[in-house]
C-alpha positions as CSV (number, residue, x, y, z in Angstrom):
1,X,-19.1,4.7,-39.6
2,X,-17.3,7.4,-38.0
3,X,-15.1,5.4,-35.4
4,X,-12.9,6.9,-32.8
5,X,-9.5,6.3,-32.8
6,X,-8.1,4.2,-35.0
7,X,-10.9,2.0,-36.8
8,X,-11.3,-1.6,-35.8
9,X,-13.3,-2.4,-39.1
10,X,-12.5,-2.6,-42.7
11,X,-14.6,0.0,-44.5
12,X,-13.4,2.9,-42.0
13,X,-9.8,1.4,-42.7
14,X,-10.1,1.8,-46.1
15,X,-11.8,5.4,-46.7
16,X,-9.5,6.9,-43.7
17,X,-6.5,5.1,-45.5
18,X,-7.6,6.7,-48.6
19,X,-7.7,10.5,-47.1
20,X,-4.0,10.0,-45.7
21,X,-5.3,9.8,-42.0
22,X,-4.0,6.2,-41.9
23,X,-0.9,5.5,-43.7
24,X,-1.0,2.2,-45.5
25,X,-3.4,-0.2,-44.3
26,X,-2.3,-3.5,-43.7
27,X,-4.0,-7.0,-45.2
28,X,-3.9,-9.7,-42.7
29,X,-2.8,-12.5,-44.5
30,X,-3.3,-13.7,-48.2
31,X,-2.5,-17.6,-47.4
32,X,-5.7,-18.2,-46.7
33,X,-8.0,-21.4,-48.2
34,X,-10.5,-18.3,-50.5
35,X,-11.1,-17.2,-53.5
36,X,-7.7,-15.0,-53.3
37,X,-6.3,-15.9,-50.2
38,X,-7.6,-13.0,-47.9
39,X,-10.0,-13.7,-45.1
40,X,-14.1,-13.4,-45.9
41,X,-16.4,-11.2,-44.5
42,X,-19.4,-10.1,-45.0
43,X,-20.1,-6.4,-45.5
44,X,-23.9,-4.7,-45.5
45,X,-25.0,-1.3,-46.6
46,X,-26.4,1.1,-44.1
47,X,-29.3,1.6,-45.9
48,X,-30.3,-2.5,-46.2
49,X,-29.3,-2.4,-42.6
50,X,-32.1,0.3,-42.0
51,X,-34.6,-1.3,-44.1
52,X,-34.1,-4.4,-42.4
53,X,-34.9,-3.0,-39.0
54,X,-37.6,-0.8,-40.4
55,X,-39.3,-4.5,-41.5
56,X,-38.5,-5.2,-38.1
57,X,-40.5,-2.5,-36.3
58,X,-43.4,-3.2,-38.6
59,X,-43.3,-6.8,-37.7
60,X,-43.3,-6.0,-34.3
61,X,-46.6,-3.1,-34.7
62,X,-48.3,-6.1,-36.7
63,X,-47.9,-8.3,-33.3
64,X,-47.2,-11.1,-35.7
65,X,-43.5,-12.1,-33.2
66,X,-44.3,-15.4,-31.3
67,X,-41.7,-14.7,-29.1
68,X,-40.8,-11.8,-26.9
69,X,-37.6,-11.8,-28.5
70,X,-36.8,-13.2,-31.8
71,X,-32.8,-13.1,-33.7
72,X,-32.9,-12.2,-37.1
73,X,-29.3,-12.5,-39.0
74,X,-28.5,-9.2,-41.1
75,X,-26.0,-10.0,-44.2
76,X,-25.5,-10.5,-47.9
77,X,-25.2,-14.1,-46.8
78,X,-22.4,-14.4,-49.3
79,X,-19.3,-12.4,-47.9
80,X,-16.5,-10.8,-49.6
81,X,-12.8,-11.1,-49.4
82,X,-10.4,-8.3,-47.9
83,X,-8.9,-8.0,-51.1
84,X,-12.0,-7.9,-53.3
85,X,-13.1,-4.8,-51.1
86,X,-10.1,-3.4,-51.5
87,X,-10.7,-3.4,-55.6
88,X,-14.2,-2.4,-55.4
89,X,-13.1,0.7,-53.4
90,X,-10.3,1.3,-55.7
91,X,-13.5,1.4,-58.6
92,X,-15.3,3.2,-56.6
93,X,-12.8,6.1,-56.0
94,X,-11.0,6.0,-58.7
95,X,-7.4,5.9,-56.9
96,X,-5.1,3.4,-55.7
97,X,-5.2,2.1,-52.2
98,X,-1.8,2.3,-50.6
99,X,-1.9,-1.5,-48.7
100,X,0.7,-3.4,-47.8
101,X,0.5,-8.6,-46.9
102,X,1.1,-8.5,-43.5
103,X,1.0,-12.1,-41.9
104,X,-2.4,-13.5,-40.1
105,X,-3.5,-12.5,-37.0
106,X,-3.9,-14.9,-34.1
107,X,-8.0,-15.4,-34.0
108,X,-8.9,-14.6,-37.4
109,X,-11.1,-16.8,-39.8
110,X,-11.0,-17.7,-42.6
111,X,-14.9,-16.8,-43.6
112,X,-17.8,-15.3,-41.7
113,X,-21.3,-14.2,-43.0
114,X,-24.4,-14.2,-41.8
115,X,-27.4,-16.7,-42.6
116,X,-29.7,-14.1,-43.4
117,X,-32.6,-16.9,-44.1
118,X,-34.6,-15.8,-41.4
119,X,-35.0,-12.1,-42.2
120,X,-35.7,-13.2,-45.8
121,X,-38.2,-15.5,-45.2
122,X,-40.4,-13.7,-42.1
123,X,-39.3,-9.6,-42.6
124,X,-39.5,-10.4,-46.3
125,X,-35.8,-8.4,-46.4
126,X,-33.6,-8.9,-49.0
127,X,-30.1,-6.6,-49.2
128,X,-30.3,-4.4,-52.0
129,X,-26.8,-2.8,-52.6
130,X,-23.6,-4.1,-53.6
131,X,-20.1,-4.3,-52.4
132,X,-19.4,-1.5,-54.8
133,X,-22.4,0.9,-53.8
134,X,-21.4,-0.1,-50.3
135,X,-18.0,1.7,-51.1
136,X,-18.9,4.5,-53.2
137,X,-20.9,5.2,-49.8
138,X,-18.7,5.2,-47.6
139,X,-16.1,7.1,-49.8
140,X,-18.6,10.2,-50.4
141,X,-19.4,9.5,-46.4
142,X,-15.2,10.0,-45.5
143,X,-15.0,12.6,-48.0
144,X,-17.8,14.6,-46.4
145,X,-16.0,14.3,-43.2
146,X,-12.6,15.0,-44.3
147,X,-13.6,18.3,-46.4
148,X,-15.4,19.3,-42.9
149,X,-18.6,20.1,-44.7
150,X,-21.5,18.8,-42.7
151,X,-23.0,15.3,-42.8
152,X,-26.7,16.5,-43.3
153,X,-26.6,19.0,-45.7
């Protein structure tokens, strides 16, 4: 993800924390009801992303949709916390994250993920990489970007 301004997702947050371009990122509350008391999400690779709506375009070539428009969840159907994210990026990099508890923010919930049942069941999808490869992605991805070499080569 290569968001302007200042990124409204975790991930970006993370690997632009990381390079120094935001200075301490800030975890939104640790009191929640979870595993360690950070809010659940549920993070997806680009590439099982891309997969999934490569199944997609073969299920629509195949005519097999009974609908003209059909949902199909995309998601580990499992979620993460904020703080495990923040570990696995830490493993993945090899450095400290500079992160600071901040309290909750009005709106937040405690867990979201997707029910990815549908995609499993009629793309025949299933999400390949981890937490961990989703990091180390998007940590070779930031430091691409930050040492100005180019993204496709």
């Amino acid at each position: 993800e290569l968001p302007l301004g200042k990124p409204q997702n975790l991930v970006p947050a993370i690997t632009q924390t990381a390079i120094g371009k935001i200075d301490k990122l800030v975890v939104h509350g640790t009191d929640y009801p979870t595993r360690d008391g950070s809010c659940i999400r549920d993070y997806i690779h680009v590439c099982d992303l891309a997969h999934a709506h490569t199944l997609a375009l073969r299920y629509l070539e195949e005519e097999r949709n009974k609908e003209a428009c059909e949902v199909f969840n995309l998601g580990t159907g499992t979620g993460n916390t904020v703080l495990e994210a923040i570990a696995a990026f830490e493993k993945a990099s090899g450095q400290a994250l500079r992160y600071e508890i901040g309290p909750r923010r009005p709106g937040d919930v405690v867990a979201i993920f997707a029910n990815n049942d549908r995609a499993k069941t009629i793309l025949g999808w299933e999400t390949r990489y981890t937490l961990n490869d989703i990091m180390s992605t998007a940590w070779n991805w930031e430091q691409k970007l930050h040492d100005k070499k180019t993204v496709f080569g």
